[in-house]
C-alpha positions in Angstrom: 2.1 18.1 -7.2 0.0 15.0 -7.7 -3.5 15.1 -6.2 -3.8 11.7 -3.5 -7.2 9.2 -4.2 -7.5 7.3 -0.6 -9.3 3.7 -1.3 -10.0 2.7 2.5 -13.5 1.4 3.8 -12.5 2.5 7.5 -13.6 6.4 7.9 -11.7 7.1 10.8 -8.4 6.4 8.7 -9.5 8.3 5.7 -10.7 11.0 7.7 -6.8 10.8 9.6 -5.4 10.9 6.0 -7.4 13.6 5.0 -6.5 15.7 7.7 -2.7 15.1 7.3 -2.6 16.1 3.4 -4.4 18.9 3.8 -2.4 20.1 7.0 1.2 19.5 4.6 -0.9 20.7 1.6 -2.0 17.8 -0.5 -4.9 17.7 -2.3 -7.3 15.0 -1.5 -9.2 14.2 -4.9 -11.8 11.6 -3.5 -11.9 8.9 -0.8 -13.9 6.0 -2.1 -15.2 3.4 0.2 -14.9 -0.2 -1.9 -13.0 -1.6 -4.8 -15.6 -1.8 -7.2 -16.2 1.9 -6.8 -12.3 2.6 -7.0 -12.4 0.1 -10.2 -15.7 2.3 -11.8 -13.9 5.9 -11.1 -10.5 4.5 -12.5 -12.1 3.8 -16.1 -13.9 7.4 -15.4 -10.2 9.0 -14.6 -8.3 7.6 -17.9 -6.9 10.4 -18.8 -5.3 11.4 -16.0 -4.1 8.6 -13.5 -0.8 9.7 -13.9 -1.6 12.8 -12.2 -2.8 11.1 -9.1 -1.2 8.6 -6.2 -3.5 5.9 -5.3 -3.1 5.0 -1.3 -4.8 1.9 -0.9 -6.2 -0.7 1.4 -5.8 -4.4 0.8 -9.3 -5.0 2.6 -12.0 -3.1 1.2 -15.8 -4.7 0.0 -16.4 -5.7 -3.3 -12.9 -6.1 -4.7 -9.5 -6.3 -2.9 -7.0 -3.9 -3.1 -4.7 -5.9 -4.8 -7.2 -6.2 -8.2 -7.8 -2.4 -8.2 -3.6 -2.0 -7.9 -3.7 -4.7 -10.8 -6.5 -2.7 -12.5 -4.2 0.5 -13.0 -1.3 -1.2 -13.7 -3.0 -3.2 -17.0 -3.4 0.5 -17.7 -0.2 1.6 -17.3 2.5 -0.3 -16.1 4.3 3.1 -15.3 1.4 3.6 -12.3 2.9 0.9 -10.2 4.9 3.8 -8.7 2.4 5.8 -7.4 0.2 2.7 -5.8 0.5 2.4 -2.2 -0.8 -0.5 -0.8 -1.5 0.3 3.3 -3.0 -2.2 5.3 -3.7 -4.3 8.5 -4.2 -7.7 6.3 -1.8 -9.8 6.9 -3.2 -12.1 4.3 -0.9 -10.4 2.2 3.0 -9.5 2.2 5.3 -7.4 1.1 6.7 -10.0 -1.4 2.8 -10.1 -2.9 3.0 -6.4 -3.5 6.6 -6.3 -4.9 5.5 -9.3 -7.8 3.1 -6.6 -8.9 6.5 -4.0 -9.1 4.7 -2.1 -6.5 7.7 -0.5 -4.7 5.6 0.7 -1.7 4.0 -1.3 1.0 3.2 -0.2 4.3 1.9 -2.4 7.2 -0.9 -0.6 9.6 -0.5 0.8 11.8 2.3 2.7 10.6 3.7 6.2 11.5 2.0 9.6 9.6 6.3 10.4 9.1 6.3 7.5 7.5 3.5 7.5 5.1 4.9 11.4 3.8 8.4 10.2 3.3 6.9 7.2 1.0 4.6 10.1 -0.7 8.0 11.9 -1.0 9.3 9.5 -2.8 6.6 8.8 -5.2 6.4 12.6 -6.0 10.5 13.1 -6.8 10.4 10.0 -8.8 7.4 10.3 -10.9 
């Protein structure tokens, strides 16, 4: 099973994530607070992105989510699949996040069900 990386600035939803991966058994490898962070630990994490599903928020400091999805998938264009982009923005659309090939978009607030069927999905096709 792939281990999740949460990129969200707001702690009371990566704390809420946390608590529902652990309680289904997902490991939580880091939460990290702002895209430049996300963007230092990616070039740290090379060798093993494909290991890991990246749920991330389109409004974070520093850099948007949308240049750290962009990030990994100059990487690897096979990561696209396990980038999800959640978020309250509605500067964004779904239509932005499907030019990148990012498959997954969900718009806050959404339901916990369905954030683990879209991690469900990730995990049978990667």
């Amino acid at each position: 099973m792939k281990k999740i990386i949460i990129i969200e600035d707001e702690k009371d939803i990566s704390n809420l994530y946390k608590l529902l991966f652990e309680r289904e058994g997902i490991e939580v490898e880091e939460i990290i607070t702002s895209g430049k962070v996300a963007l230092e630990k990616i070039d740290l994490l090379m060798d093993r992105l494909e290991d890991i599903i990246f749920i991330i928020d389109h409004r974070i400091p520093e850099k948007t989510g949308l240049e750290v999805a962009k990030r990994l998938i100059e990487i690897s264009p096979a990561l696209k699949n396990q980038i999800i982009i959640a978020t309250a923005d509605d500067t964004i659309s779904q239509d932005q996040v499907e030019e990148l090939g990012i498959p997954y978009f969900l718009r806050k607030p959404f339901s916990l069900d369905n954030l683990l069927e879209t991690l469900d999905k990730i995990q049978k096709s990667t």
